[in-house]
FITOR-187608 format. One record per residue: x, y, z of N, C-alpha, C in turn; residue in three letters; residue number from 1. Coordinates in steps of 0.05 Angstrom, whole numbers, plus 5000, padded with zeros to 4 digits. Each point is the difference from the previous one (the first is absolute). Example, Ala and Ser with C-alpha at 12.3 -4.5 7.8 and 13.67 -1.06 7.14 Angstrom:
BEGIN
<atom <5264 4886 5156> <4982 5024 5000> <5018 5024 5000> ala 1>;
<atom <4993 5021 4986> <5016 5024 5001> <4985 5022 5014> ser 2>;
end
This chain:
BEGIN
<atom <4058 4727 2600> <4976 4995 5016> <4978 5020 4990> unk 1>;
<atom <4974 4986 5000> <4976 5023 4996> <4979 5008 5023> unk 2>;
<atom <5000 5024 4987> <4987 5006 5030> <4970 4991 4999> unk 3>;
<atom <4981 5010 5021> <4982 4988 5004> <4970 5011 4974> unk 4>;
<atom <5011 5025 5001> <4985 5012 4967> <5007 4995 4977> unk 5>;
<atom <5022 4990 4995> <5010 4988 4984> <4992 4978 4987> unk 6>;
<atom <4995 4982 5015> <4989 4969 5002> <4963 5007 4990> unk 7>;
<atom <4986 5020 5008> <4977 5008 4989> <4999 5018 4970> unk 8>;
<atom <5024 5009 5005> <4999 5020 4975> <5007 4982 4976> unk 9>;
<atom <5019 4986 4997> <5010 4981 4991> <4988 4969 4985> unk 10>;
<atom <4969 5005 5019> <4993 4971 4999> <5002 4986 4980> unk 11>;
<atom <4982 5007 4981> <4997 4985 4973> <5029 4989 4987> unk 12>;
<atom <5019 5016 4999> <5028 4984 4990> <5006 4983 5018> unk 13>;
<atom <4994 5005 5025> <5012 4979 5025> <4994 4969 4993> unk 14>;
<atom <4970 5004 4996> <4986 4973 4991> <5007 4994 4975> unk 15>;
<atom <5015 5004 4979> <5015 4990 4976> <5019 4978 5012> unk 16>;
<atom <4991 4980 4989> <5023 4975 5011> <5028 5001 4991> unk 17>;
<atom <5001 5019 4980> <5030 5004 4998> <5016 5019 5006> unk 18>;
<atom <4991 5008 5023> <5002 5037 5005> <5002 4995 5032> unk 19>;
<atom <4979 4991 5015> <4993 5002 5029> <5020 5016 5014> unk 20>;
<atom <5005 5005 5029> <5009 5015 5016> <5028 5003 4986> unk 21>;
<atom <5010 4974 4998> <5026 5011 4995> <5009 5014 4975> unk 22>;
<atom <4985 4992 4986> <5007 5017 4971> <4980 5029 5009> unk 23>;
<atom <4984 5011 5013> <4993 5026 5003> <5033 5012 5017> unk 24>;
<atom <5011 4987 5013> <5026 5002 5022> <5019 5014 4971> unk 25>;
<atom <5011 4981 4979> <5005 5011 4980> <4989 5019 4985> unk 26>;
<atom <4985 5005 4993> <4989 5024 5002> <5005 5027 5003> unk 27>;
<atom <4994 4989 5022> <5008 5032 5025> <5034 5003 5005> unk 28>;
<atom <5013 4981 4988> <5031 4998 5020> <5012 5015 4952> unk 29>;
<atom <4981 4997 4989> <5011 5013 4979> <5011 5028 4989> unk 30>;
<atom <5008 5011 4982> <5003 5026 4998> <5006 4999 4960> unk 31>;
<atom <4980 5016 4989> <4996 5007 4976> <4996 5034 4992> unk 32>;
<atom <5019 5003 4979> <5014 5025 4995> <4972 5006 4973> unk 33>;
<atom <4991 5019 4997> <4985 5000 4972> <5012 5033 4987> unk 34>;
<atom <5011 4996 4984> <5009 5018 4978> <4974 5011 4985> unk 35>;
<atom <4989 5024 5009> <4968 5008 4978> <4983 5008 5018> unk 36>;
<atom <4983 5018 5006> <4976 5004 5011> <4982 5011 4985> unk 37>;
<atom <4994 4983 4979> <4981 5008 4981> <4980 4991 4992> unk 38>;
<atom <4998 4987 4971> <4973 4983 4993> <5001 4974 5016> unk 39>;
<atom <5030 4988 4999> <5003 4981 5004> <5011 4988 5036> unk 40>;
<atom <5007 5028 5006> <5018 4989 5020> <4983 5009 5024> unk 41>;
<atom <4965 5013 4992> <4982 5002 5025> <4986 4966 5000> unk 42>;
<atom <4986 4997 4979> <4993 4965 5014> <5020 4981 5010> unk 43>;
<atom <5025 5009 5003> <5021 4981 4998> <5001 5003 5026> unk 44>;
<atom <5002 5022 5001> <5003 5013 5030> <4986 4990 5027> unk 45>;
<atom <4975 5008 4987> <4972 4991 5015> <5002 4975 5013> unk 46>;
<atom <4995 4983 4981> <5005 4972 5002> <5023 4981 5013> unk 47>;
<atom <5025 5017 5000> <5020 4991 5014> <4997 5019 5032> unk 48>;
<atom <4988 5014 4997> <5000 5018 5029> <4975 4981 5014> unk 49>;
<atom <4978 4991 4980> <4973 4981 5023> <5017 4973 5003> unk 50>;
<atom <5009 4991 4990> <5019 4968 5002> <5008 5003 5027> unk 51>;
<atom <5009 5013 5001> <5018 5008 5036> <5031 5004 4988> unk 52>;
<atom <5009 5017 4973> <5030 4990 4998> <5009 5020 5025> unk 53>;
<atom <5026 4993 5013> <5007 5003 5023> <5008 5035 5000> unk 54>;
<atom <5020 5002 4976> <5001 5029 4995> <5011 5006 4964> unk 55>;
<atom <4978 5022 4997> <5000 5003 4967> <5016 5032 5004> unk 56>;
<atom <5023 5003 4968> <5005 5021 4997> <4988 5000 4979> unk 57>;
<atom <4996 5033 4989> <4997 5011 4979> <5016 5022 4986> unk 58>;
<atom <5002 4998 4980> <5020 5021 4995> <4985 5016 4964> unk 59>;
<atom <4999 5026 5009> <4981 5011 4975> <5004 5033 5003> unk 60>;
<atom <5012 5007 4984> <5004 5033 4999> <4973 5021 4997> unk 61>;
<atom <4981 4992 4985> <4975 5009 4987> <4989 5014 5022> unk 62>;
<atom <4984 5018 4983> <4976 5010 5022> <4970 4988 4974> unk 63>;
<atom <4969 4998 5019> <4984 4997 4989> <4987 5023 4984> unk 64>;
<atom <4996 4995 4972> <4986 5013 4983> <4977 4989 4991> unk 65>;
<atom <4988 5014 4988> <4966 4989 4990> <4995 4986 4985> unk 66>;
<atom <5025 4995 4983> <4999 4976 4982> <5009 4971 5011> unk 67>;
<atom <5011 5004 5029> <5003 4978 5010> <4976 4975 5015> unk 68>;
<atom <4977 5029 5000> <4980 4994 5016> <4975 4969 4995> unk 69>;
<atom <5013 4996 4960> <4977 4984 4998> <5009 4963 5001> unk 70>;
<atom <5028 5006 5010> <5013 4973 5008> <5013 4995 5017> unk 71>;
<atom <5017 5021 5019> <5008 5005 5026> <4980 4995 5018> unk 72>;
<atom <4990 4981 5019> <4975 4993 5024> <5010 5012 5023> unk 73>;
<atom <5033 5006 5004> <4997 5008 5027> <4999 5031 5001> unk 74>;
<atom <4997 5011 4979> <5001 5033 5009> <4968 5006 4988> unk 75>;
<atom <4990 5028 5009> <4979 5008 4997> <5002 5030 4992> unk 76>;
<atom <4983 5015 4980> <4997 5024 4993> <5007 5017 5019> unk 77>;
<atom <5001 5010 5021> <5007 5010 5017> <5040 5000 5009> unk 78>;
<atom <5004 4977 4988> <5023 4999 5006> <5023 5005 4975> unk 79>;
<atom <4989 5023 4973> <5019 5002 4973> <5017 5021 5013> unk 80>;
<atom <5017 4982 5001> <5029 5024 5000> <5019 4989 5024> unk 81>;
<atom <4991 4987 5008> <5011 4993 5034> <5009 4974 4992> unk 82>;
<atom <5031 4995 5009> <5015 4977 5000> <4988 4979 5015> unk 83>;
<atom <5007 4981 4968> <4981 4973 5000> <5008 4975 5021> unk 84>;
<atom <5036 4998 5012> <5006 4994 5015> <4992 5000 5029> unk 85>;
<atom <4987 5029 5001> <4991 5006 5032> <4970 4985 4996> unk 86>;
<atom <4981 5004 4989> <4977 4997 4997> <4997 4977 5004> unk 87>;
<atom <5015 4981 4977> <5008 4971 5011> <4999 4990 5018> unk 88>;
<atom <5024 5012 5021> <5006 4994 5024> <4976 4989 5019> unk 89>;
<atom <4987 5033 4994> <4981 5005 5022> <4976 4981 4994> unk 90>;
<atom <4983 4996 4977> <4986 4984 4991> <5008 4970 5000> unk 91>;
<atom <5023 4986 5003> <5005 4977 5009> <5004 4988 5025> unk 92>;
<atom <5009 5021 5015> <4994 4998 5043> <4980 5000 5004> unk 93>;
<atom <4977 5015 4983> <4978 5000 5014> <4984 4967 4993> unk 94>;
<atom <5006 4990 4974> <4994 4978 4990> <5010 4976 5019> unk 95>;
<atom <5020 5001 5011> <5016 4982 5021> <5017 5006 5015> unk 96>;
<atom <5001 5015 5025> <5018 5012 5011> <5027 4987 5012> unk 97>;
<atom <5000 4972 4999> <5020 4977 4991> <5018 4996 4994> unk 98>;
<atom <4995 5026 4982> <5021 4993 4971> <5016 5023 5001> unk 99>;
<atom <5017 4994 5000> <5026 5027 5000> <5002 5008 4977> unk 100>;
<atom <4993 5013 4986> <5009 5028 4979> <5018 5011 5000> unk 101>;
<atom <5020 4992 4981> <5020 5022 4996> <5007 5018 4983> unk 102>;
<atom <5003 5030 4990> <4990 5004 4973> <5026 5018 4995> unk 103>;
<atom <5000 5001 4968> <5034 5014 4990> <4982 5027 4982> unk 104>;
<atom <4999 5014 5013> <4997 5022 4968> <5014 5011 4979> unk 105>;
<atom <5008 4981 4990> <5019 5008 4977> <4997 4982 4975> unk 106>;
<atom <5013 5007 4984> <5007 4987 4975> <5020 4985 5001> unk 107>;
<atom <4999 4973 4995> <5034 4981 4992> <5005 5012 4972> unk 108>;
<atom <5034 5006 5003> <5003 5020 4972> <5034 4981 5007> unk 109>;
<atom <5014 4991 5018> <5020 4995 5000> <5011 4973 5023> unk 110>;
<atom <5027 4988 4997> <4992 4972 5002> <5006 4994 5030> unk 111>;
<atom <5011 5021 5008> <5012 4999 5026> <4976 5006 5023> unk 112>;
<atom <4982 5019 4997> <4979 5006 5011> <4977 4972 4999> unk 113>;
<atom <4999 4988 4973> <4985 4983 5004> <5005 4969 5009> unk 114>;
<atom <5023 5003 5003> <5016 4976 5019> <5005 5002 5025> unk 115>;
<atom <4991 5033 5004> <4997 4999 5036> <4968 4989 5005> unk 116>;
<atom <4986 5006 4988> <4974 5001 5003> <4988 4970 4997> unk 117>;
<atom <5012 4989 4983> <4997 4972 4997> <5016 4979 5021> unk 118>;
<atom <5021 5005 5010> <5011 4982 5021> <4984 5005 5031> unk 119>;
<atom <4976 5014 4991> <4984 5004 5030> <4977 4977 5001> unk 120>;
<atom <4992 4988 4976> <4985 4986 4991> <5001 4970 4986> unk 121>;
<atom <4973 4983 5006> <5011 4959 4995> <4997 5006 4975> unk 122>;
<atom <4973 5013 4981> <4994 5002 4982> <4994 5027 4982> unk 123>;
<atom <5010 4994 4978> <4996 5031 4989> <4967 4988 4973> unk 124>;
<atom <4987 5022 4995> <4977 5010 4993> <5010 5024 4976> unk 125>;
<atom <4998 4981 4973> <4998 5033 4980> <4976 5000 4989> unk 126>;
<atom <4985 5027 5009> <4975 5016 4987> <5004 5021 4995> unk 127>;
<atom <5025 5007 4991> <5003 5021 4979> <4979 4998 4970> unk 128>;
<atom <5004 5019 4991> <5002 5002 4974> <5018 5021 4979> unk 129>;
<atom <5015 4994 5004> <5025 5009 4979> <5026 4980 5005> unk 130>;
<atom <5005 4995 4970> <5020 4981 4999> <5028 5011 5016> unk 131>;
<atom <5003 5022 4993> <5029 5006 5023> <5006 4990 5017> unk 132>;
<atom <4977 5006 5020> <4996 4989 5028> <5000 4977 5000> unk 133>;
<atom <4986 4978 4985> <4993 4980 4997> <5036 4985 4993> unk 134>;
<atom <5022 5009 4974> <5021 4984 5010> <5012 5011 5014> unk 135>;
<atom <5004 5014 5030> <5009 5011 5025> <4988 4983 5009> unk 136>;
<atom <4975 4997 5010> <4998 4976 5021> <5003 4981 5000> unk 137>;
<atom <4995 4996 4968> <5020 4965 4993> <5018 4989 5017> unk 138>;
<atom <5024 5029 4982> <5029 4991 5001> <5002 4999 5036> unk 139>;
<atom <4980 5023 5010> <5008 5002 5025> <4998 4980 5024> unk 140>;
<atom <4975 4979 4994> <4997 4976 5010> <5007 4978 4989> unk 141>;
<atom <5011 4998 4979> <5018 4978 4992> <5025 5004 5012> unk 142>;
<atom <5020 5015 5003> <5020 5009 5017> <4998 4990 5023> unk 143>;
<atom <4979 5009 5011> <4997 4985 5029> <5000 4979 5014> unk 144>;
<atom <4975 4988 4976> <4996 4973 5003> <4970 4998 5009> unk 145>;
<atom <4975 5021 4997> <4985 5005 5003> <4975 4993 4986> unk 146>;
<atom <4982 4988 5015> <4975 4996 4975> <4984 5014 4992> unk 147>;
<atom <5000 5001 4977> <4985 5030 4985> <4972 4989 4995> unk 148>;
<atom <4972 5014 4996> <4984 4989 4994> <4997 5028 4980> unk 149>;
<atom <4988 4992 4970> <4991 5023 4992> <4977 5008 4982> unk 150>;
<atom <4985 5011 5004> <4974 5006 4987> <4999 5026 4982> unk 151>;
<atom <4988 4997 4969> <5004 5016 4986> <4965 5010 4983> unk 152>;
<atom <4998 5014 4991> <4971 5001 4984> <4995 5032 4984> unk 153>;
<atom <4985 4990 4983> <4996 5021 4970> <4982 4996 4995> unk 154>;
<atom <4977 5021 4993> <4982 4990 4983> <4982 4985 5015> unk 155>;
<atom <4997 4980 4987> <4981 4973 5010> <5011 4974 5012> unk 156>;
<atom <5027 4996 5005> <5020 4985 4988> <5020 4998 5031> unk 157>;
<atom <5006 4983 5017> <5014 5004 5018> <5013 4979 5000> unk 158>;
<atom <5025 4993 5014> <5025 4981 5008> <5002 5003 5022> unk 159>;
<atom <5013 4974 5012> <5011 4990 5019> <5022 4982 5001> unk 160>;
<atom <5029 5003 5012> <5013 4982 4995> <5013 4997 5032> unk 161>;
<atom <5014 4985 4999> <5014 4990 5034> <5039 5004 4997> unk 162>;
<atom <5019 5002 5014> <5021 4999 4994> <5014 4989 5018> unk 163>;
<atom <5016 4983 5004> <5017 4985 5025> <5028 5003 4985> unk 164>;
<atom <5011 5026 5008> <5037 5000 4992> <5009 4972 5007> unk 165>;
<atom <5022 5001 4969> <5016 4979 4998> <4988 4964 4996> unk 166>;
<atom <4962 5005 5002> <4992 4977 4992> <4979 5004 4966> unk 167>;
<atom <4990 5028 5004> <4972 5000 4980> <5015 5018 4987> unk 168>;
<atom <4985 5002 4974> <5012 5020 4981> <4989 5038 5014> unk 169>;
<atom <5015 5018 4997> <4999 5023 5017> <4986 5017 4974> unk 170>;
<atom <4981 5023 5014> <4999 5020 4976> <5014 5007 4977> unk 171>;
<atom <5028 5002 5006> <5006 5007 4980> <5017 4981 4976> unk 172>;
<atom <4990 4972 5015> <5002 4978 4982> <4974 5000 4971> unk 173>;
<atom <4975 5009 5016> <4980 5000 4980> <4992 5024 4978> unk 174>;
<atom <5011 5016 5020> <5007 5037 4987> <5020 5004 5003> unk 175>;
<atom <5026 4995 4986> <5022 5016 4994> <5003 5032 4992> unk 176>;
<atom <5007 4999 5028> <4999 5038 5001> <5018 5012 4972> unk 177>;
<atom <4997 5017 4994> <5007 5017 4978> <5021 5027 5006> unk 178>;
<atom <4996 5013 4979> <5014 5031 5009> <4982 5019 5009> unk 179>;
<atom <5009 5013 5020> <4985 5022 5010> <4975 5008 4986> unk 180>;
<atom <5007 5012 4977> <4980 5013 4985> <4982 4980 4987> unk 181>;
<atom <4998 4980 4993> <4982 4980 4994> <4982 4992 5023> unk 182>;
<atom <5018 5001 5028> <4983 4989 5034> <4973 5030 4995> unk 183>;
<atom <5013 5018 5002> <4979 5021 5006> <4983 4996 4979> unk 184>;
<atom <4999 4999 4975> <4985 4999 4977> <4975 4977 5014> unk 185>;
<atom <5009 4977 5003> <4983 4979 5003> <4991 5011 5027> unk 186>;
<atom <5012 5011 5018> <4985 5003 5016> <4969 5025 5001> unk 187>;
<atom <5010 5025 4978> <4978 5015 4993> <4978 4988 4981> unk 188>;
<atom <5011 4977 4986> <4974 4998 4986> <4982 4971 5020> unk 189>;
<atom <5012 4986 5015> <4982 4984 5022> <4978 5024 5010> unk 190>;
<atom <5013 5010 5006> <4987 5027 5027> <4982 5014 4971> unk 191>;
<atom <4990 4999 4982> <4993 5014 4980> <4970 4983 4990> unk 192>;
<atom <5003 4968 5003> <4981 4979 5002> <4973 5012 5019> unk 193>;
<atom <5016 5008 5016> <4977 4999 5029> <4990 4962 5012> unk 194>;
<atom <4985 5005 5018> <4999 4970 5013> <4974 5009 5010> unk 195>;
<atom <4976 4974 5001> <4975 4989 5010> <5010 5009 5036> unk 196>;
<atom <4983 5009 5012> <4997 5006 5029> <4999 4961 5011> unk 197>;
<atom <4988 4989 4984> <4992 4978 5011> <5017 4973 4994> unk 198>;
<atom <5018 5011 4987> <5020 4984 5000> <5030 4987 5015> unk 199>;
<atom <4994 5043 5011> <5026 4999 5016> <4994 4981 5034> unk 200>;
<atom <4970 4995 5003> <4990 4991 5021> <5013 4966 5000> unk 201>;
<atom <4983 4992 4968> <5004 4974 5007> <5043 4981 4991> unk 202>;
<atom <5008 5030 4991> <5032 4983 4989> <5004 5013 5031> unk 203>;
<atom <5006 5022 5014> <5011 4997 5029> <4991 4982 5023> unk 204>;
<atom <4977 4993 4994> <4995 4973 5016> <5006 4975 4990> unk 205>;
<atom <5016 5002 4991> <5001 4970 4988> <5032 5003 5010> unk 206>;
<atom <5017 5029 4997> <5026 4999 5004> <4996 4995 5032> unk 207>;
<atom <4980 5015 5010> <5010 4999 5027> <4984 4965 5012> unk 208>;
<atom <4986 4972 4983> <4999 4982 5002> <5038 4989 5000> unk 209>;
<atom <5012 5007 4986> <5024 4982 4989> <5014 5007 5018> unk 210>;
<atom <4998 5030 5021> <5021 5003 5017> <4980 4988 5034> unk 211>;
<atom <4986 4996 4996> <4982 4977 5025> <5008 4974 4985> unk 212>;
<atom <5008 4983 4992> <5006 4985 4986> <5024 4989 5011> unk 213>;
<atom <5017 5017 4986> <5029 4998 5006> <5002 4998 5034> unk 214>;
<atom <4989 5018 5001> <5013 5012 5044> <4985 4971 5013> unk 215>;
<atom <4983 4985 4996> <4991 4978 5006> <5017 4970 4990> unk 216>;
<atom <5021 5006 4980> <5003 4976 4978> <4974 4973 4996> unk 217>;
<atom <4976 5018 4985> <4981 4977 4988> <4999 5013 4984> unk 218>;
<atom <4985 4981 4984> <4988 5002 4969> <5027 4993 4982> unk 219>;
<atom <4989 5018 4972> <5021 5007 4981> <5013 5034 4989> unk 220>;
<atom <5010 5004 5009> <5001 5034 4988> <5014 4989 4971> unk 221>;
<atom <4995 5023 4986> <5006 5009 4981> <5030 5006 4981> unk 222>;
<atom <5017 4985 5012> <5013 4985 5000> <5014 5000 4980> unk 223>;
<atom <5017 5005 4976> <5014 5005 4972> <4972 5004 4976> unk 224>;
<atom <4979 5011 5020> <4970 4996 4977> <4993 5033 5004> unk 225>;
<atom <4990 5003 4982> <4989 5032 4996> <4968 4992 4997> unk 226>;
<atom <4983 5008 5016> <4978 4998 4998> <4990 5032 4988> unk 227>;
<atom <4977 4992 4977> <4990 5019 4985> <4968 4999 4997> unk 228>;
<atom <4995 5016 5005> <4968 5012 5012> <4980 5009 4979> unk 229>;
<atom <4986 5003 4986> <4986 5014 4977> <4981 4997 5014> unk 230>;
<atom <4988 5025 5014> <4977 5007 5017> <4976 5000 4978> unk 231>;
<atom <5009 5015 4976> <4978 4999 4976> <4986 4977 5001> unk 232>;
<atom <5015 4982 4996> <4991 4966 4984> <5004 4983 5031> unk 233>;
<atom <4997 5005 5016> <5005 4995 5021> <5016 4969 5001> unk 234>;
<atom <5018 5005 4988> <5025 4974 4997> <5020 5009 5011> unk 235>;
<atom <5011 4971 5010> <5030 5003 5016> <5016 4978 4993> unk 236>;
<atom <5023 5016 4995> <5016 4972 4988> <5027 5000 5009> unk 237>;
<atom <5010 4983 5000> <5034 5002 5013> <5027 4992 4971> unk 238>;
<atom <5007 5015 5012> <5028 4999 4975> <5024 4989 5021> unk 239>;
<atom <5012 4982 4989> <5025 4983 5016> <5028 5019 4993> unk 240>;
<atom <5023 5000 5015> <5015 5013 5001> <5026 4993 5002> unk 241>;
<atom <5018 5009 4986> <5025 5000 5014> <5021 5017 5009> unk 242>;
<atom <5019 4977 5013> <5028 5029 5011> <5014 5001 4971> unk 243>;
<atom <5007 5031 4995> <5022 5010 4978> <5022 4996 5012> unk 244>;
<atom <5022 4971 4993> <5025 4996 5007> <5016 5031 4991> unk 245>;
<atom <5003 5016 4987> <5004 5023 4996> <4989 5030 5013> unk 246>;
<atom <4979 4998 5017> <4980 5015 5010> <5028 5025 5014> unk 247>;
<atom <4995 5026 4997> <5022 5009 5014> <4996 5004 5031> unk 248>;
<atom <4974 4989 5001> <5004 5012 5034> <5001 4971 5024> unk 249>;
<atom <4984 4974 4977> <5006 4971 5022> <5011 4985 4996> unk 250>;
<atom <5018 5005 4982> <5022 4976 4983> <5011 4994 5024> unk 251>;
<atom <5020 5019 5017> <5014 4990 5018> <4994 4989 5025> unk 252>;
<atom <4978 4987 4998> <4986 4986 5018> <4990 4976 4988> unk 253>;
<atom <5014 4995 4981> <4987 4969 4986> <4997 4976 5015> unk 254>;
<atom <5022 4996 5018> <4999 4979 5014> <4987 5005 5034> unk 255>;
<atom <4985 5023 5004> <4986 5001 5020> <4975 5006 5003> unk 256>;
<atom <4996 4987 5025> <4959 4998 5008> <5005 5002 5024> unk 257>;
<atom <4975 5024 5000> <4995 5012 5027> <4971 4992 4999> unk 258>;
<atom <4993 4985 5035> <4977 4994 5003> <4982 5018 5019> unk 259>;
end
C-alpha cells in the first residue's frame, strides 16, 4: 500500500501505463543490495532511492578523498575522510525518507560474509571497480540464485550487462577469472585509465534503468547482451552473448531458470 505522499511524490511514474499504482506497490515491496559507493554506485543509488525502492543496502569500506570529488555526487568537500557509507545513508533519507537504508562498512574480501549480506536482498548491484570483487559477487549471486546487475567504466568507455543464474551467461562466462596475480594486475591498470565524471552518471543510470526494469518485469533487460557505451563517439552498441557450458562458476546450473 502507498501512502498518501507517496501517491504525490511518486506521481509521474504512477501515470506510466505500465507502472501505475501497482507497479509503484512493487517498487516499494522491493529490496536491492548495491556493492560500490562510488562513481558508479552514487547515481545508482540516487535513482533507486527517488523510484521509491522499498529498502536499499550498500556496502563500501572507503572513506571520501579529493580525488573522489570530481565523480562521486553524493559527497562534498567538506566531507574527505569520512566514511562514504554513512554520508550515503544520510544523504539518501533526506532524498526520500521512505526508503530504508541499510549500510555495511566493509570490504567483501570473503565468500561467507558476502553470502550473508546477499541473502538479505531480491537483487544484487555490482559498482565495484576491481575485478576481485567483481568475481566474488558473481560467484556469490550465482550460488544463490540472485540477479546481478553490473555496471563497469574506464576512460570514456562504459558497460552494462544483466545476469539471471542458471538462464544468461554469468560474468565469469564473459571474463574468465584468472590467477590471483593476473586479477590484481588488470585490476591496477583499469584503476590507472582513470574515468570521465560524466560517464559514471550516465552507465549507473542506465544500470539502475535495468534494475526498475526487471523489479517491474517490462521492457527488455540486457539479457546474454553486453551493452557498450563510447561516450567519445557517442555510440552504443550491444554485443550478444553466451553461457560457457564449461564456465566454473554456472555450469552447474545448466538446466535452471530463475525468474
Amino acid at each position: 500500500m502507498l501512502l498518501r505522499e507517496e501517491f504525490e511524490r511518486y506521481d509521474r511514474l504512477i501515470k506510466i501505463d505500465k507502472i501505475g499504482t501497482e507497479g509503484q506497490i512493487k517498487i516499494k515491496n522491493s529490496s536491492v543490495l548495491i556493492v560500490g559507493a562510488g562513481g558508479l554506485g552514487n547515481p545508482i543509488s540516487l535513482y533507486l532511492t527517488a523510484l521509491g525502492v522499498g529498502r536499499i543496502g550498500i556496502v563500501d569500506g572507503d572513506r571520501v578523498s579529493l580525488s573522489n570529488l570530481g565523480r562521486q555526487i553524493l559527497y562534498n568537500t567538506e566531507d574527505i575522510g569520512k566514511e562514504k557509507v554513512l554520508l550515503a545513508k544520510k544523504r539518501l533519507e533526506s532524498l526520500n525518507p521512505n526508503v530504508k537504508i541499510e549500510i555495511y562498512n566493509a570490504w567483501l574480501t570473503d565468500e561467507d560474509t558476502t553470502t550473508q549480506i546477499f541473502k538479505k536482498y531480491n537483487e544484487i548491484i555490482d559498482a565495484t571497480d576491481n575485478f576481485e570483487t567483481r568475481y566474488l559477487i558473481n560467484k556469490t549471486a550465482v550460488k544463490l540464485g540472485k540477479p546481478l546487475f553490473i555496471g563497469a567504466v574506464g576512460r570514456f568507455v562504459g558497460q552494462v550487462m544483466s545476469v539471471l543464474p542458471g538462464e544468461t551467461a554469468c560474468f565469469n562466462c564473459v571474463f574468465p577469472e584468472k590467477e590471483h596475480k593476473t586479477v590484481q594486475l588488470m585490476t591496477g591498470r583499469s584503476l590507472s585509465l582513470g574515468v570521465a565524471g560524466t560517464l559514471v552518471g550516465i552507465i549507473g543510470s542506465i544500470v539502475a534503468n535495468e534494475v526498475l526494469k526487471y523489479i517491474l518485469g517490462i521492457g527488455n533487460n540486457l539479457l546474454n547482451k553486453l551493452l557498450i557505451f563510447d561516450s567519445l563517439n557517442n555510440d552504443f552498441s550491444i554485443i550478444n552473448l553466451e553461457r560457457n557450458s564449461e564456465c566454473k562458476v554456472c555450469r552447474s546450473l545448466k538446466n535452471k531458470v530463475n525468474k
